[in-house]
C-alpha positions, 0 to 999 in steps of 0.5 A: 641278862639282869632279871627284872623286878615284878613291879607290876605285879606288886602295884597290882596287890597293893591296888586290890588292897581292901577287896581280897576280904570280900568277894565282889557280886557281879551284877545279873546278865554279866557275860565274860566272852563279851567283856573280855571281846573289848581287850587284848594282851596283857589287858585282857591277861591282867583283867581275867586275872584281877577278875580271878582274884575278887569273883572266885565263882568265875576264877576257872573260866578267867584263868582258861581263857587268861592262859590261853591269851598267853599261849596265843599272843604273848611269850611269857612263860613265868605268867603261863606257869603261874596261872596253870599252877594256880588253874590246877590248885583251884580244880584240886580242890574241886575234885573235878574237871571245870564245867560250865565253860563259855561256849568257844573256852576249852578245858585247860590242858598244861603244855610243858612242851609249850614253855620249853620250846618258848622258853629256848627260843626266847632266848636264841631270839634274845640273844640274836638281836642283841647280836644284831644290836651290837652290830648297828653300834658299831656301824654307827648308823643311828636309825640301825640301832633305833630299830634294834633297839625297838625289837629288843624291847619288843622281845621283852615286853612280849616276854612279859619283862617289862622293866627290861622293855622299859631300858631298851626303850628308854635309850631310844633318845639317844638315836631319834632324829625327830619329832616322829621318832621320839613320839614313837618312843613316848608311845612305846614307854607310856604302853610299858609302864602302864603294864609295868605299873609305874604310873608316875614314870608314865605320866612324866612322858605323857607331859613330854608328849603334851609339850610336843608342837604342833599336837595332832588331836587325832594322833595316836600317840597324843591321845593315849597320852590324854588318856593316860592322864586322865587316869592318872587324874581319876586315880588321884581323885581328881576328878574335875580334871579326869573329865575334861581330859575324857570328854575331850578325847576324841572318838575313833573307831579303831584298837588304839586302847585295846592294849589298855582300855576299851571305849566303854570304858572311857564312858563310865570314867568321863560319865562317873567324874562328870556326876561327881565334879559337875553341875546339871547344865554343865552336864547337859553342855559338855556331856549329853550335848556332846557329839563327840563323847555321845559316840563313847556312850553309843557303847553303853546306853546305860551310861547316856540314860544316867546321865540323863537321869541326872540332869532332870533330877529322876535320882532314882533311876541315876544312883540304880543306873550308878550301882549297876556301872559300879558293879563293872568298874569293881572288876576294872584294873583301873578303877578297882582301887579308887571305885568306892570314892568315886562313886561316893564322890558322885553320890554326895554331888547328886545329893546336894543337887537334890537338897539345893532348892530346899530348905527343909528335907524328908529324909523317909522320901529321900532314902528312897529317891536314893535307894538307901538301904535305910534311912539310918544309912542316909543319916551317916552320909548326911552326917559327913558331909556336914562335917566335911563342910558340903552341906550347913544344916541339922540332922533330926534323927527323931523326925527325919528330916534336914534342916538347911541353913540359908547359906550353903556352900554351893554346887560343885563348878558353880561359884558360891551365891550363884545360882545355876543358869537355867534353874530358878528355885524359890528357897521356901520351895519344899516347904510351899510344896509340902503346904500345897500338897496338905491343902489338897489333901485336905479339900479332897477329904472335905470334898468327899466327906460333904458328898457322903453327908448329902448322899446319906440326906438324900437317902434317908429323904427318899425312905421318910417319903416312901414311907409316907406315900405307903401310908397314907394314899391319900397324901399322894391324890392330894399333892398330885392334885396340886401340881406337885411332884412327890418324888422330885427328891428321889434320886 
């Protein structure tokens, strides 16, 4: 058989560029056993793996449960003597056996047997159904060597070679005698060159799919297919299109993506592009008013909570709840690459929500409305969107503050001049607050100020007459006489 390339492999490190330098900080509570519950096969291979490479802390226990998945589940040898040779590396290093395992992950033993015996019968398999393959050829009977043509790629990818998976399955056209039958064979290779890393090829037959009539929403094959693209949307950076096509993904509970993704996931892709393309009524029309997605946020509370956040303006909260889903989507196959554009994307269209009713912004408040570290790194971002055209304005590194100009370039998914429905803003708004907020203020300080002056009067009123009424008895007979009460200024 002709060896195959590791295509996938090399898109796989060209992905991580920019990480390897840097190990990536899982945030606190992180639990592998119930993240890695979410996935299977090589997505779960593929994923401990990327998890091994940027989180160091935890390589041990990915690359024991990542090798058991092999053995368990798939017949890739090459991956097995991989890993083990790398698990073995790190315990050398170590000088000791790996501790503090996950409850159900066993120490990692290498089974030599193990890839022997997989590796011989791999090949009697092999070369059986390419015997069998030849056969239905030669009988003619097309639906024959469609079947066989299927467990050959079957074989393949199962081997973990998925370039030869792929041209088995490729000339599945040749003998599909219907829709069915070619939606099959779509589904089979959007599944592979996923795996094989060849996005390109895969988004060439999510088209095919998409052009396909009558569409089945709820069919299988069409929505792997719009989830596809919708990857394929995010990773290109665009992410208007990326959450249409989540948002509009329909919900159902079952292993569709598990080979790929999970439906967690699918919430913090659709929720992270929303925030980065949207406005705050679209975001409460097609997100959190949305039945459908609210059931993939129903797997991630967090994720419904920022969006929520957003939508009423507690910036606070939302870029906390933003760092936190960031954090997860730094160890995905998927998002890794493009993660830190992403949620900048996100992060400069929940600034310009915050600065559009202004015309005039506290940077000092800002910084901490934002969780910047410093205002310093505000200015930096302020700074770039004003070259890059999103804001029209001027930066007064001595005060800290933005100065706006009247005319702004607008909102993302609003037409420019126009303002969002269901929000009326005053454009001298901050300015008529920061005024309001002085003035009480400063009443409340004149008003506390008048009550000590008439406290320390009548205080001192009450010692002059006491002092008077010690001194002179006389006094006192002499008012009591007239009807006056000598203490009517006491308090």
């Amino acid at each position: 058989m002709e060896s195959s390339p590791r295509l996938h492999k090399k898109a796989r490190i060209e992905s991580m560029s920019g990480y390897k330098s840097a190990q990536t900080i899982l945030s606190k509570g992180f639990d592998l056993e119930t993240y890695i519950s979410n996935y299977s096969g090589f997505s779960l291979i593929s994923r401990l793996e990327l998890l091994a490479d940027l989180c160091p802390s935890i390589a041990v226990q990915c690359l024991t449960v990542a090798l058991k998945e092999i053995k368990d589940n798939t017949l890739d040898t090459n991956k097995y003597s991989e890993l083990g040779k790398r698990l073995e590396l790190i315990n050398n290093q170590k000088n000791s056996l790996p501790a503090n395992l996950p409850g159900n992950i066993q120490v990692f033993e290498y089974d030599e047997q193990w890839i022997e015996e997989t590796s011989n019968s791999s090949r009697e398999k092999l070369k059986t159904l390419d015997s069998n393959l030849n056969i239905y050829k030669a009988s003619l009977i097309k639906n024959s060597v469609r079947i066989g043509q299927i467990e050959l790629g079957d074989m393949f990818y199962k081997k973990g070679d998925f370039y030869l998976a792929l041209r088995s399955y490729d000339k599945l056209k040749e003998c599909c005698v219907n829709s069915e039958q070619l939606m099959e064979m779509h589904s089979l290779i959007i599944k592979t060159t996923i795996a094989y890393g060849d996005f390109d090829l895969a988004i060439s037959h999510c088209k095919k799919v998409e052009s396909s009539t009558p569409l089945d929403k709820n069919n299988k094959v069409v929505r792997l297919s719009q989830f596809v693209m919708a990857l394929y949307a995010m990773k290109k950076g665009e992410y208007s299109k990326a959450s249409t096509l989540f948002l509009g993904l329909d919900y159902i509970e079952d292993d569709t993506f598990s080979l790929l993704t999970s439906n967690k996931d699918i919430a913090m892709y659709g929720a992270i592009c929303s925030i980065g393309s949207m406005s705050r009524t679209d975001i409460k029309k097609n997100c959190i008013d949305n039945a459908n997605f609210c059931q993939y946020m129903d797997h991630d509370s967090r994720v419904y909570s920022m969006l929520e956040d957003f939508y009423y303006g507690k910036y606070s909260s939302c870029c906390a709840l933003l760092d936190k889903i960031k954090s997860l989507l730094l160890i995905d196959v998927y998002a890794h690459s493009v993660v830190e554009k992403l949620v900048q994307t996100a992060t400069r269209n929940t600034i310009l929500h915050y600065i559009t009713p202004r015309s005039t912004v506290n940077m000092k408040k800002m910084t901490e409305q934002f969780n910047f570290v410093s205002v310093e790194k505000l200015e930096d971002v302020l700074l770039e969107m004003i070259v890059d055209g999103e804001i029209f304005g001027r930066l007064d590194v001595d005060e800290h503050y933005l100065e706006l100009e009247n005319d702004q370039p607008g909102l993302p998914g609003i037409k420019k001049g126009v303002k969002p429905s269901g929000f009326v803003f005053d454009p001298e708004l901050d300015y008529k607050l920061d005024y309001v907020d002085q003035k009480i203020s400063y009443i409340k300080n004149l008003s506390l100020n008048e009550s000590y002056k008439t406290i320390r009067n009548i205080s001192e009123a009450n010692e002059i007459r006491l002092m008077n009424l010690s001194l002179s008895s006389e006094g006192f007979d002499s008012q009591a006489g007239k009807g006056i009460d000598p203490w009517i200024t006491l308090v």
